[in-house]
VOGU-3710 file (C-alpha; in Angstrom, 3 decimals, decimal comma):
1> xxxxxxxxxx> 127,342/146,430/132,644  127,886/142,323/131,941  130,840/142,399/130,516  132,574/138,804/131,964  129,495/138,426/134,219  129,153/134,576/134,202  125,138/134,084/134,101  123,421/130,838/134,414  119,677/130,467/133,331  117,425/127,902/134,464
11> xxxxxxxxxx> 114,283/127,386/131,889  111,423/125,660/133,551  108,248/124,100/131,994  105,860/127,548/131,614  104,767/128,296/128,101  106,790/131,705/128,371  109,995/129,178/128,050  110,184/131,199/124,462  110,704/134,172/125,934  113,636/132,867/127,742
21> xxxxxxxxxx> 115,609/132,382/124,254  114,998/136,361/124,016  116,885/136,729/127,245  119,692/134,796/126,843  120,102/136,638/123,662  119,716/140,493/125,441  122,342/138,615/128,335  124,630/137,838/125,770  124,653/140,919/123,565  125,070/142,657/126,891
31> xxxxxxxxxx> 128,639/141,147/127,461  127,863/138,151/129,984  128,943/134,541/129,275  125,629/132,275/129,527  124,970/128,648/130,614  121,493/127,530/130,578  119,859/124,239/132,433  116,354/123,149/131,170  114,068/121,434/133,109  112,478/117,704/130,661
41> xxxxxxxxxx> 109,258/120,064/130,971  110,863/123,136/129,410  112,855/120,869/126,699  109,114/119,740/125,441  108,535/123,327/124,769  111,400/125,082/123,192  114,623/122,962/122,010  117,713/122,826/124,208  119,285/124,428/120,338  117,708/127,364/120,518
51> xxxxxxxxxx> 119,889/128,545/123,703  122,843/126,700/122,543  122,411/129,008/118,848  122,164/132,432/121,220  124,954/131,239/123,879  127,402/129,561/122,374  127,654/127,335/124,983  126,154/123,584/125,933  122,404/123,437/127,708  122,430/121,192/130,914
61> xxxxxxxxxx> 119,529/119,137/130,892  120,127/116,174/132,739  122,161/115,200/135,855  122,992/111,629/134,043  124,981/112,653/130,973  128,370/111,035/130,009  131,325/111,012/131,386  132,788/113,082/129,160  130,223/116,013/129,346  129,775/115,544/132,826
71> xxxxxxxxxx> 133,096/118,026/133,739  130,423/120,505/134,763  128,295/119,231/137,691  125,303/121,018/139,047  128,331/121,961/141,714  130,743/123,371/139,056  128,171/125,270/137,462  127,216/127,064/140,374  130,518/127,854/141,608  131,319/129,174/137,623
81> xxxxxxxxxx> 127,908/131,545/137,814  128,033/135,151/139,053  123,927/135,286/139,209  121,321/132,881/138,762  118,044/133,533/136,543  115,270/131,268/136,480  112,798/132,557/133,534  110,012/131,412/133,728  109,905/129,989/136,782  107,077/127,697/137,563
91> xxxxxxxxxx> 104,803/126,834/140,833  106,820/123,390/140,263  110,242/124,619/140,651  109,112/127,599/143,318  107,974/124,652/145,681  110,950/122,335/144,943  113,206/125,565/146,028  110,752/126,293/149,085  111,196/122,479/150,203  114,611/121,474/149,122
101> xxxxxxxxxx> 113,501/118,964/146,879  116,081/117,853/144,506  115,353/115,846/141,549  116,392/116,833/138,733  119,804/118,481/137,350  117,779/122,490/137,556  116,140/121,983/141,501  119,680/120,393/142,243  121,564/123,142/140,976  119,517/125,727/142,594
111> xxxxxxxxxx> 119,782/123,654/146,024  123,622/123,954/145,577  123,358/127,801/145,143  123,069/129,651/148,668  125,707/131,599/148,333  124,352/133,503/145,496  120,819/133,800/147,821  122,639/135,122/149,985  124,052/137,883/148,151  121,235/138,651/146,016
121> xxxxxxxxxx> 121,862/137,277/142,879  119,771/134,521/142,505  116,636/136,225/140,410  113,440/134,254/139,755  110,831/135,320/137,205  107,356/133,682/138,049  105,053/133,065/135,209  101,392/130,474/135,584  97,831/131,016/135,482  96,368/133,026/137,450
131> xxxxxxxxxx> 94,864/130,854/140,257  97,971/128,792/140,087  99,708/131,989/141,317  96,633/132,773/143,731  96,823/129,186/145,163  98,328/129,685/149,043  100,571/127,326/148,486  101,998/129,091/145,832  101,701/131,995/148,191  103,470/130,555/150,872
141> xxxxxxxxxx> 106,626/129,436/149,152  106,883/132,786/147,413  107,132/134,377/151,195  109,349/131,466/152,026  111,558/132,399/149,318  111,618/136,211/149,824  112,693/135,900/153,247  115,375/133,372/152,474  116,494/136,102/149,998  115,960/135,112/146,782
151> xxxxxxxxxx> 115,233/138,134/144,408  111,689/138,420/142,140  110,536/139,788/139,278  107,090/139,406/138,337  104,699/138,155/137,689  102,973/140,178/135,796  99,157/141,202/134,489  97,732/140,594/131,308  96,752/138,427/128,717  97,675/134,746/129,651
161> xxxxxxxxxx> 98,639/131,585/127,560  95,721/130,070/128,678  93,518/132,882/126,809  92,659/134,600/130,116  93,387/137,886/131,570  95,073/138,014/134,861  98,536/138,227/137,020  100,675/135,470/136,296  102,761/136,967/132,943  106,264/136,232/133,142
171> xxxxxxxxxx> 107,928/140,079/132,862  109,406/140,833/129,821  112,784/139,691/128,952  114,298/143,800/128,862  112,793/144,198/132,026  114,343/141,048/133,901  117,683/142,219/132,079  117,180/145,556/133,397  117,099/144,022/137,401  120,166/141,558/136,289
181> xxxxxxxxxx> 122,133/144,683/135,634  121,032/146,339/138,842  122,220/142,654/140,669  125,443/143,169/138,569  125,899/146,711/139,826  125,859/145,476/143,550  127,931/142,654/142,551  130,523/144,718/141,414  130,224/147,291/144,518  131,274/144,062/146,808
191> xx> 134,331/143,416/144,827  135,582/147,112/144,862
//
């Protein structure tokens, strides 16, 4: 079903950032061609290697990198990627989408990605703690995303990094592949 699908993951600063490595492994045994971009926050957590082992391919985590690596711009890779995953995604990053706010090489990339929102393949897998994802603010750009278009998974309930029980689980990697795959189908419907 992703065979020559050209995915690009953002990986934000949520403990579940691990679980991310699974996924870009499932994406690429799947057929698709992966690029990730990692937020400093996410870096801290699990090594920019660890996708770079499971994709083949370089991680993007900065906006300010040589010349020579700089032939793919936040632009470039968004014009390269089919759909756009963001696992986990954060209440940081879900506000700097809401807002526009662009400051670093991950909220600048998904800034430059409309088109995909507006053909449903820009994905975003929420994971925090559980009154981070109750706060309305939260709430509100979550709504303000929906209606803009941008697709969800998640989160989910159970047991939380934090040690507590509650919504705010990122879903699990074979479940966000299954809904890329669905956003793949479609994909391929429009091109027919």
């Amino acid at each position: 079903m992703l065979d020559n699908l050209n995915i690009l993951l953002g990986v934000t600063g949520g403990v579940a950032a691990y679980k991310a490595v699974d996924l870009a492994g499932k994406l690429v045994s799947a057929g698709a061609g992966v690029k990730t971009v990692m937020t400093d926050s996410a870096c801290r957590l699990v090594g920019p290697k660890s996708f770079e082992a499971v994709t083949q391919s370089a991680v993007f985590t900065t906006m300010w990198a040589a010349p020579e690596e700089y032939q793919i711009s936040h632009i470039a890779l968004v014009e390269w990627a089919d759909v756009v995953v963001v696992a986990p995604a954060t209440a940081s990053i879900l506000g700097k989408i809401a807002n526009g706010i662009c400051d670093d090489m991950l909220s600048t990339t998904l800034c430059a990605c409309w088109p995909l929102v507006e053909s449903g393949a820009v994905l975003l897998a929420p994971a925090m703690n559980t009154n981070m994802w109750a706060n309305p603010a939260v709430q509100h750009n979550v709504k303000i995303l929906k209606e803009r278009g941008f697709q969800f998974i998640g989160p989910e309930e159970g047991r939380l990094a934090c040690g507590t029980e509650g919504i705010g689980r990122m879903s699990e990697p074979q479940d966000i592949l299954s809904v890329i795959e669905k956003i793949a189908g479609n994909i391929k419907k429009r091109k027919v």
